[in-house]
C-alpha positions as CSV (number, residue, x, y, z in Angstrom):
1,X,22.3,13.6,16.3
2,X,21.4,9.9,17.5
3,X,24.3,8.3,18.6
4,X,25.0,4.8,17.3
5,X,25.3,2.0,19.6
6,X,29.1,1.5,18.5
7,X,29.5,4.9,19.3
8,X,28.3,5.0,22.6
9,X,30.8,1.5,23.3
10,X,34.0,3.6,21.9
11,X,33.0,6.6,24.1
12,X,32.3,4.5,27.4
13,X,35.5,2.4,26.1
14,X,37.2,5.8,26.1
15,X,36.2,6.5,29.6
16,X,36.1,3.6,31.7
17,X,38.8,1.5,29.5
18,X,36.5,-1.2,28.5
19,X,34.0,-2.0,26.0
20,X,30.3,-2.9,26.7
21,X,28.9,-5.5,24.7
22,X,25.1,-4.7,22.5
23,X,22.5,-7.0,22.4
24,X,19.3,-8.3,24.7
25,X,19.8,-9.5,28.2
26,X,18.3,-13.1,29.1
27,X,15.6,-11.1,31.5
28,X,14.6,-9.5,27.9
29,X,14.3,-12.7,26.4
30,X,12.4,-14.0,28.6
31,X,10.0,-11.7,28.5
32,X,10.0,-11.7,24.6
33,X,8.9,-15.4,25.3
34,X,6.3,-14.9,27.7
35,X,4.7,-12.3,25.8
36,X,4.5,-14.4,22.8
37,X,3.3,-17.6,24.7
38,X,0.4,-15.3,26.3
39,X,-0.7,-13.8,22.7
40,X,-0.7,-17.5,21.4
41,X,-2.6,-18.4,23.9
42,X,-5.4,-15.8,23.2
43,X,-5.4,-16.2,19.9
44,X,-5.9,-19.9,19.7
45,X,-9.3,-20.2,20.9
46,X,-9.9,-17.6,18.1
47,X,-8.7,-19.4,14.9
48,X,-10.6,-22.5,16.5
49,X,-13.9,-20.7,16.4
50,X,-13.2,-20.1,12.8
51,X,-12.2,-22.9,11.5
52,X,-15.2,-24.9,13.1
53,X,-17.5,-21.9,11.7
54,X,-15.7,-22.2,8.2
55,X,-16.5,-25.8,8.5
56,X,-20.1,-25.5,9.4
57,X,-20.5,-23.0,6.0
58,X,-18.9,-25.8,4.2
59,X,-20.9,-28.4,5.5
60,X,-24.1,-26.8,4.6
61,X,-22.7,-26.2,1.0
62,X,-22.5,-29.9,0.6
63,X,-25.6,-30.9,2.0
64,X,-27.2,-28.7,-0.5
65,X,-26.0,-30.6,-3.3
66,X,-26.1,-34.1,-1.8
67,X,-29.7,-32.9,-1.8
68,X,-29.2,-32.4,-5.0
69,X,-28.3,-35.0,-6.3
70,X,-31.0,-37.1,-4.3
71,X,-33.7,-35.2,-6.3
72,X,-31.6,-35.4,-9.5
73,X,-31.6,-39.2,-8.8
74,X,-35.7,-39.4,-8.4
75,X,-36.4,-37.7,-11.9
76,X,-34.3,-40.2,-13.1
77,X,-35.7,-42.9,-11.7
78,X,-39.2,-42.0,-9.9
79,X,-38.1,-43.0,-6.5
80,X,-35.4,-42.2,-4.1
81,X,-32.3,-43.9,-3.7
82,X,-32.5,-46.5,-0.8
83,X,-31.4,-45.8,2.9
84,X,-29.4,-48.1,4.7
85,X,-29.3,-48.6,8.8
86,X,-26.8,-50.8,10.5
87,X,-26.2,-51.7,14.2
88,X,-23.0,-51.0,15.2
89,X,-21.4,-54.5,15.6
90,X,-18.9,-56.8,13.6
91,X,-15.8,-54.1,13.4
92,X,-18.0,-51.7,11.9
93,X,-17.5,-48.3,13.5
94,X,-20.2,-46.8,15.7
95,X,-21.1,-44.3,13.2
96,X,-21.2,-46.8,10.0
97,X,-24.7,-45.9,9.6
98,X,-27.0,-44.6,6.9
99,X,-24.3,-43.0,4.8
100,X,-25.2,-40.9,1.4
101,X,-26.3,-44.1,-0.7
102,X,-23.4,-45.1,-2.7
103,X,-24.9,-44.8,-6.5
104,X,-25.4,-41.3,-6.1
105,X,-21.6,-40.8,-6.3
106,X,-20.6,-44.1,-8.8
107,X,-23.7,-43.2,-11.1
108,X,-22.1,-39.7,-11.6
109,X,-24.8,-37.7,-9.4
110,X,-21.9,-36.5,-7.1
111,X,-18.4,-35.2,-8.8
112,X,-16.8,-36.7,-5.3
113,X,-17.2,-38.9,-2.6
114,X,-19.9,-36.9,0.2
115,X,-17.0,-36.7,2.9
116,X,-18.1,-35.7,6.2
117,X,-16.3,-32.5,6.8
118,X,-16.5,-32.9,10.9
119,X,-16.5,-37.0,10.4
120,X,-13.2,-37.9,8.3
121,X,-13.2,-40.9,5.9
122,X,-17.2,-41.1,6.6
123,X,-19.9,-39.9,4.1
124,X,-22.5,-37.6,5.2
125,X,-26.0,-39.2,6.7
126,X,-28.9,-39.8,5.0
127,X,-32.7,-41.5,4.9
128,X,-35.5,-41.2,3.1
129,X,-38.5,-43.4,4.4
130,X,-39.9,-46.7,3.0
131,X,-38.1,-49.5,1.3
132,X,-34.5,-49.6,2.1
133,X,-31.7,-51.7,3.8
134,X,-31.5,-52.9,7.0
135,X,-28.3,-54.4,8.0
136,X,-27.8,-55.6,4.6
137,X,-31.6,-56.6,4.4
138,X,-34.6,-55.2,2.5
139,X,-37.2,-53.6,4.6
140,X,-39.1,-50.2,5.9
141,X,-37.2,-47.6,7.3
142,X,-38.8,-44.5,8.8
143,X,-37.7,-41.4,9.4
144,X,-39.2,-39.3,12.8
145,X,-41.0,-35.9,12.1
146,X,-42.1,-33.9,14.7
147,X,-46.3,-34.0,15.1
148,X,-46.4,-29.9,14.7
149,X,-43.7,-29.5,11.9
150,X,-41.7,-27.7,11.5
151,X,-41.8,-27.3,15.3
152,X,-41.0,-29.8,17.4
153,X,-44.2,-29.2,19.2
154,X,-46.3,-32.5,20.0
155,X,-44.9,-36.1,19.7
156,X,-42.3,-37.5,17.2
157,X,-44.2,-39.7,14.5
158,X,-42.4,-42.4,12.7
159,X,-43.4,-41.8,8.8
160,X,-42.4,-45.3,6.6
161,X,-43.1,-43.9,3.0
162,X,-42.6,-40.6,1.1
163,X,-45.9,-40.4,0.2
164,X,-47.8,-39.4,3.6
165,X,-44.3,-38.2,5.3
166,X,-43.9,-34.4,4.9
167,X,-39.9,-35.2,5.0
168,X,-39.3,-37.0,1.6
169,X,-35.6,-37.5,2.2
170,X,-32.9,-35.7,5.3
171,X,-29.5,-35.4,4.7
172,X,-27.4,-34.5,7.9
173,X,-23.5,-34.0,9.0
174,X,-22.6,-35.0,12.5
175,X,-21.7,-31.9,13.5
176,X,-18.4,-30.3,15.4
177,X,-19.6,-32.6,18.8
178,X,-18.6,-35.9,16.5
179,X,-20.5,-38.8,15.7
180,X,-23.1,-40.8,17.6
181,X,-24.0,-44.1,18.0
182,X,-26.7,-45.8,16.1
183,X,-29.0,-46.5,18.9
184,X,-28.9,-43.1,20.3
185,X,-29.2,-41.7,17.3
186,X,-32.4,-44.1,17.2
187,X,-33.1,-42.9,20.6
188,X,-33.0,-39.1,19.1
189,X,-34.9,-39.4,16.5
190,X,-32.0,-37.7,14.2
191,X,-32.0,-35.9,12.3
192,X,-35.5,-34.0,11.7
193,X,-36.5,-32.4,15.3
194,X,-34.7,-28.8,15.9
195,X,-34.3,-29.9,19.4
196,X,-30.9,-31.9,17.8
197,X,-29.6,-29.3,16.0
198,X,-26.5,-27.7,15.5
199,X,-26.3,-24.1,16.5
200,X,-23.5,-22.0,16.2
201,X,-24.6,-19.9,18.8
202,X,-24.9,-22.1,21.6
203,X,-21.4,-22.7,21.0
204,X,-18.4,-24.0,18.3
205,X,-18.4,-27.3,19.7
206,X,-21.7,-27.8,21.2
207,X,-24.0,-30.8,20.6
208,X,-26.3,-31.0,17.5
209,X,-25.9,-32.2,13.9
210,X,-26.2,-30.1,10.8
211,X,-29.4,-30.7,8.8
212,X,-30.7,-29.9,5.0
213,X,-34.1,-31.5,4.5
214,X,-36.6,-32.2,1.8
215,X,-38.9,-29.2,2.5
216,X,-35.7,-26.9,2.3
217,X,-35.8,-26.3,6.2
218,X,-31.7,-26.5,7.7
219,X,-30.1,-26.1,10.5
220,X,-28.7,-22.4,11.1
């Protein structure tokens, strides 16, 4: 028969006159605490990985249907929506550059503003090559495609209309490494060579941004 705790204080009362007290010892709590701080610690890193690999799933969801919406917006109007490019300058943040055009989402394309899952308050990237806005400006924009695509073997070729281009349009998150400026994303040639892409594997936070383009071709 177990003995209860009280039990075993009213016998060792009995026999030494005194009663001893139940309950943990500081030493036990202590080690209560440590263990817990050492699971926490080992689990973090796991539920980070996740959450950045829940985010990634995400952000290719909504690049599909920004994409979308960009080809819902050409049968509607046989041509797509303009780019826009801006130098970082004049309070503007580094990344305020060539954002989701904004009619696709006040014309009713999109049900909600493109938010950047990995760039908060920012819309996801986009360009399409030929006429669009420079600063505020009409002009050609062109978008950088690999020689051998969809390798990236040869040199990067600077297309400047949908027509010869095999990349009509690009749509692109910045990815879990954050945003870039605009002249190294220049400097890049974001977002159509592989060699800047996002890949899960090479690890949750490494370097790359997440890519749906024209031809169907994405990231992994």
């Amino acid at each position: 028969m177990k003995r209860t705790c009280r039990g075993l204080a009213k016998s060792r009362e009995g026999a030494r006159g005194r009663s001893i007290p139940c309950g943990f010892t500081l030493l036990e709590l202590l080690v209560v605490v440590a263990v817990i701080a050492v699971l926490v610690a080992l689990l973090l890193p796991v539920l980070r990985t996740a959450r950045i690999k829940s985010k990634v799933v995400r952000a290719h969801a909504d690049l599909r249907s920004l994409g979308s919406a960009v080809e819902a917006y050409r049968l509607d109007y046989e041509a797509y929506p303009y780019a826009r490019a801006y130098c970082a300058g004049g309070g503007m943040r580094v990344d305020d550059y060539n954002e989701s055009p904004p009619e696709l989402f006040s014309c009713g394309y999109l049900g909600v503003f493109p938010e950047d899952i990995f760039n908060k308050g920012r819309a996801y990237k986009y360009i399409s090559p030929g006429f669009g806005y420079a600063n505020g400006v009409l002009t050609i924009l062109p978008i950088w495609v690999p020689e051998k695509f969809p390798s990236d073997g040869g040199h990067d070729v600077p297309y400047f209309n949908t027509k010869d281009s095999p990349i009509t349009w690009a749509v692109w998150s910045v990815g879990p490494s954050g945003p870039k400026t605009f002249w190294k994303s220049e400097e890049l040639h974001y977002p159509v060579p592989r060699r800047n892409w996002y890949s899960f594997k090479n690890g949750p936070q490494s370097e790359g941004v997440i890519v749906y383009l024209s031809t169907g071709h994405c990231s992994p």
